[in-house]
VOPAGU-2260 file (C-alpha; in pm, 1 decimal, decimal comma):
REM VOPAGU-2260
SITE   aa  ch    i         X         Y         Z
SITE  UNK   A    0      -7,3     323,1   -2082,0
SITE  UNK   A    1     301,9     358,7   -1882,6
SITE  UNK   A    2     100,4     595,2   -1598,6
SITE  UNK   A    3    -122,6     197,0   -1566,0
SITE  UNK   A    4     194,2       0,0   -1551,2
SITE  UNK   A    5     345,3     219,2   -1289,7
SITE  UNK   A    6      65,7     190,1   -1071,4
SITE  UNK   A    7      61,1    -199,7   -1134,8
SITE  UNK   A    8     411,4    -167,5   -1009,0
SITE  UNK   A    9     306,1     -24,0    -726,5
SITE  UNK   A   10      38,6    -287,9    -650,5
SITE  UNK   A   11     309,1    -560,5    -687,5
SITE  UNK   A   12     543,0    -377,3    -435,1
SITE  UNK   A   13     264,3    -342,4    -181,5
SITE  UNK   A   14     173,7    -683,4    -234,0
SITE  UNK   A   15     552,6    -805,2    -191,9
SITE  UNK   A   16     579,3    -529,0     120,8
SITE  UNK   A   17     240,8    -709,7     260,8
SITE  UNK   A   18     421,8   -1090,9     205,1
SITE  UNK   A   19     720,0    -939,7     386,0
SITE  UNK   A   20     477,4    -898,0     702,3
SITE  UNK   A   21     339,8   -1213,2     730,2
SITE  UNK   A   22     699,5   -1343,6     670,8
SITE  UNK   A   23     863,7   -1134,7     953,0
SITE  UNK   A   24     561,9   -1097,0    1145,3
SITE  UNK   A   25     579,3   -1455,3    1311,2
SITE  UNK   A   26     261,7   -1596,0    1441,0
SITE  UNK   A   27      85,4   -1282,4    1435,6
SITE  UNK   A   28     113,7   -1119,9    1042,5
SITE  UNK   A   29     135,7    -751,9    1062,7
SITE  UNK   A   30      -4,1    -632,6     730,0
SITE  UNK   A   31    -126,7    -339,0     861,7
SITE  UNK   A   32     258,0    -210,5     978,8
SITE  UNK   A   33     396,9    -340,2     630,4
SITE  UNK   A   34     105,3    -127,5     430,1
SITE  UNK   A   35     204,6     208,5     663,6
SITE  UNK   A   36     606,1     115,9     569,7
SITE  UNK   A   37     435,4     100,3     204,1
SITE  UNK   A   38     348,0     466,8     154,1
SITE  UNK   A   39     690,2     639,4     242,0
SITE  UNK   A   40     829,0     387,4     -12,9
SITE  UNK   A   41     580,0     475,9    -267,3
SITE  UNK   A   42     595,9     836,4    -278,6
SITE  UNK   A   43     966,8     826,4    -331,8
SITE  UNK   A   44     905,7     578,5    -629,5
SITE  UNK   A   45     649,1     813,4    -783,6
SITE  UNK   A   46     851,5    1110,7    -767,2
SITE  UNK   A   47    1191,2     984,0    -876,5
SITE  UNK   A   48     958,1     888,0   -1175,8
SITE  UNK   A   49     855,1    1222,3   -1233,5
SITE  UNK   A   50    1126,4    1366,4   -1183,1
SITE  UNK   A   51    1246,6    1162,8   -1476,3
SITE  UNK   A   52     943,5    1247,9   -1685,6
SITE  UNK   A   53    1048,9    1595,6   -1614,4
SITE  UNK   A   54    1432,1    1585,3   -1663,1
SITE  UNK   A   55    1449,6    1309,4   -1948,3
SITE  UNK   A   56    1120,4    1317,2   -2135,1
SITE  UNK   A   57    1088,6    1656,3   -2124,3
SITE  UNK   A   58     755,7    1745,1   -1950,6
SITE  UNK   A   59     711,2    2002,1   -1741,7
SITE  UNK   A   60     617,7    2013,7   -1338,3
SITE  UNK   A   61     314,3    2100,3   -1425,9
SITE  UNK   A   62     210,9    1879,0   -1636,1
SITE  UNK   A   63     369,1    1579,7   -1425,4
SITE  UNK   A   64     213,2    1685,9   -1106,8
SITE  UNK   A   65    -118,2    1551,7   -1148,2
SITE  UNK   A   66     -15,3    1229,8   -1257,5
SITE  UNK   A   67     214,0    1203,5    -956,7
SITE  UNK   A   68    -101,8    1274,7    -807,8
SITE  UNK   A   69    -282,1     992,4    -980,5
SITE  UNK   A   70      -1,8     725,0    -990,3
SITE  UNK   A   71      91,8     789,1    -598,2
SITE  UNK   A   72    -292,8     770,3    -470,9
SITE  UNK   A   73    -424,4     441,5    -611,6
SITE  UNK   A   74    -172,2     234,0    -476,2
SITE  UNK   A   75    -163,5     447,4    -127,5
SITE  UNK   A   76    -513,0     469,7    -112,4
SITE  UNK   A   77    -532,0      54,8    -133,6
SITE  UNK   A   78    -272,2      63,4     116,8
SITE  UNK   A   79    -419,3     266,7     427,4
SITE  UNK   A   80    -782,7      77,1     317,9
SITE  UNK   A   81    -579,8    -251,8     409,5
SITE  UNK   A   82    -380,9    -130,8     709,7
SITE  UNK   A   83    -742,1      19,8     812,2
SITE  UNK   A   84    -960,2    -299,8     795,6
SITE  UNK   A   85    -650,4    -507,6     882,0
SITE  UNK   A   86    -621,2    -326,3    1168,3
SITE  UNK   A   87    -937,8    -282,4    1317,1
């Protein structure tokens, strides 16, 4: 349950980093430039969260590995599909 709620979180943020462009980006929104600024973002979220799973719940690198894998690739993958058919 927590592995879905993290990557809602991470839906929200892109959607708040995607608002920030069209607020910033004047007459001409650049969502695909606030989606790229997304991923960076993202993959430090998803690994200061494992490296909590592995330093306070007690897991190991291994087993928190693939579900940085997991948590860090839906919401990039949604991400670089936007900034790709945003930017075309």
């Amino acid at each position: 349950m927590h592995m879905v709620m993290v990557i809602g979180g991470g839906v929200v943020l892109l959607g708040l980093f995607l608002l920030f462009g069209k607020l910033w980006g004047g007459a001409q929104p650049d969502y695909a430039l606030a989606a790229k600024f997304f991923v960076p973002v993202w993959l430090a979220v998803t690994l200061v969260n494992m490296w909590v799973g592995v330093t306070k719940a007690g897991y190991s690198v291994r087993e928190e590995l693939p579900i940085l894998v997991l948590v860090f690739a839906v919401p990039a993958l949604l991400a670089l599909l936007i900034a790709w058919r945003i930017g075309r």
